[in-house]
TORMIFI-377992 format. One line per 8 residues: for each residue x, y, z of N, C-alpha, C. Coordinates in steps of 0.2 Angstrom, whole numbers. Example, Ala and Ser with C-alpha at 12.3 -4.5 7.8 and 13.67 -1.06 7.14 Angstrom:
% TORMIFI-377992
66:-28:39:62:-22:39:66:-16:39  64:-11:35:68:-5:36:64:0:39
This chain:
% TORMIFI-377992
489:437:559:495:439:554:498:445:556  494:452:558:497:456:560:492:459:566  491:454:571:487:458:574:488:463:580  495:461:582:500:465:586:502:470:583  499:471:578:504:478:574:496:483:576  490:479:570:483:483:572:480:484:578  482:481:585:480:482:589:483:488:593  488:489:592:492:495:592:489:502:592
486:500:585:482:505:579:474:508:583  471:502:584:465:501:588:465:504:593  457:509:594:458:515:599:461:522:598  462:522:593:465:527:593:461:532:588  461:539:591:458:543:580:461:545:578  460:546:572:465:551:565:460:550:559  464:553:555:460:554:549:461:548:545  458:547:536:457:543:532:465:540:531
470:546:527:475:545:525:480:542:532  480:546:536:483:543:543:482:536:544  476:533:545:474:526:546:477:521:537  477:524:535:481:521:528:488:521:528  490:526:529:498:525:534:499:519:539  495:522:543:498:515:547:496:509:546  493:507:543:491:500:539:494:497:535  498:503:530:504:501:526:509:500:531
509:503:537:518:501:539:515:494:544  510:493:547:512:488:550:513:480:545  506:480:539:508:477:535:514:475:532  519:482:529:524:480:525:522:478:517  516:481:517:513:481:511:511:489:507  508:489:502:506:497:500:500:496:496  496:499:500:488:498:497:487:502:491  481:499:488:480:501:481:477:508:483
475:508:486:469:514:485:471:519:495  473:526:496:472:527:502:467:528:506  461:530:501:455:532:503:451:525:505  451:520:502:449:515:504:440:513:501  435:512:502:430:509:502:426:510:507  423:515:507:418:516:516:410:513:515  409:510:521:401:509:520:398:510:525  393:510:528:390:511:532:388:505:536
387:505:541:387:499:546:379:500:549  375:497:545:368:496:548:365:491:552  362:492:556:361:487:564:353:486:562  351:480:564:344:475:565:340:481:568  345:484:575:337:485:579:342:494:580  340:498:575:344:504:577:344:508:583  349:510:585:349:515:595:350:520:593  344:525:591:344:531:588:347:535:596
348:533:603:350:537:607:359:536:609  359:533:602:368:532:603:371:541:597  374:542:601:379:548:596:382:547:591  386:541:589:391:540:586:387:536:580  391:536:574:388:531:569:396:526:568  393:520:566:398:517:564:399:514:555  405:513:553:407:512:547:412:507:546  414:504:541:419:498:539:420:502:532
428:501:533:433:505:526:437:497:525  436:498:519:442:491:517:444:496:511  450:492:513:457:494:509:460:486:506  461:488:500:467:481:497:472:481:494  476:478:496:482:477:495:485:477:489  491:482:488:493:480:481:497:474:479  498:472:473:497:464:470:498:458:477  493:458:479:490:453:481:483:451:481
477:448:483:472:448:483:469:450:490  476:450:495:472:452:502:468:458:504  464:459:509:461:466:509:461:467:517  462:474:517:460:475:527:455:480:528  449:476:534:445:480:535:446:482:540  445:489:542:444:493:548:437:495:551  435:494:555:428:496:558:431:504:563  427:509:560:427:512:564:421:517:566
421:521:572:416:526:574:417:534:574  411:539:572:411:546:571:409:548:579  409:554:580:409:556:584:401:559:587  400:559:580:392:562:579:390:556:573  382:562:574:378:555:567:376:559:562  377:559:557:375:563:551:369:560:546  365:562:543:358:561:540:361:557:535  367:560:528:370:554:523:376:554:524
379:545:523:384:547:521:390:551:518  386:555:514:391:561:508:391:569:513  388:567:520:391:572:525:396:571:530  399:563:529:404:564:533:410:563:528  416:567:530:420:570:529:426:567:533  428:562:530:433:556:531:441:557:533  442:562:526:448:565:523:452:571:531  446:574:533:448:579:537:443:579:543
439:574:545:438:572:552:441:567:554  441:569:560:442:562:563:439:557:564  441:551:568:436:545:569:443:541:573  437:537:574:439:532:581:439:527:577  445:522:577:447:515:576:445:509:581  442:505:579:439:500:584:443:493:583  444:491:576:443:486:574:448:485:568  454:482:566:454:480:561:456:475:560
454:471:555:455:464:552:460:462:544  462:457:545:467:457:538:465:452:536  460:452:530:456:447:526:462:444:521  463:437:523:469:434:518:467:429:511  467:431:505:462:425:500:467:419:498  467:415:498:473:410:496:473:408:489  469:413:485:468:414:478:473:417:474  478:413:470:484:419:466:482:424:463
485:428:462:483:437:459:483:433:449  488:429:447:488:426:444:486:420:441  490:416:436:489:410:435:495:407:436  494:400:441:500:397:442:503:395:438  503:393:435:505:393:428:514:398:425  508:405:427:515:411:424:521:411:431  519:409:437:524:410:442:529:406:442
């Protein structure tokens, strides 16, 4: 749906609020939240000899049910997540995805 827009976006780094910028403009939508929903990305068989940690931020869309998630990586690997610093690090953009629910916000009924 907009993946010539996110792949644009992909590879590249900036901060939390940046990355919610351009999400809203390629969209053409305006997300509920800039901060978004961060979690941590835990792997089966851990590669304590990699540098980077990786994370998924979903963002949702205002009045719709859609949501987009971002996969991205740090530069370093921090003990907890409430050390990394989202707002005013950087990170690296790997991956975004535009989850679409074909579920009304409403009842069809009021539309």
């Amino acid at each position: 749906m907009h993946e010539e827009k996110f792949y644009l976006i992909e590879g590249k780094k900036m901060k939390l609020k940046e990355l919610a910028k351009e999400i809203e403009a390629a969209t053409g939508g305006e997300l509920e939240d800039d901060q978004g929903s961060i979690n941590r990305v835990v792997v089966k068989k851990p590669a304590p000899e990699e540098s980077f940690e990786t994370f998924t931020i979903t963002f949702k869309e205002k009045h719709t049910v859609d949501f987009i998630d971002a996969v991205v990586t740090t530069d370093n690997k921090k003990k907890n997540l409430e050390d990394y610093d989202f707002e005013n690090s950087e990170f690296t953009v790997r991956l975004i995805s535009y989850i679409r629910r074909d579920v009304p916000i409403q009842n069809e009924a009021e539309l």
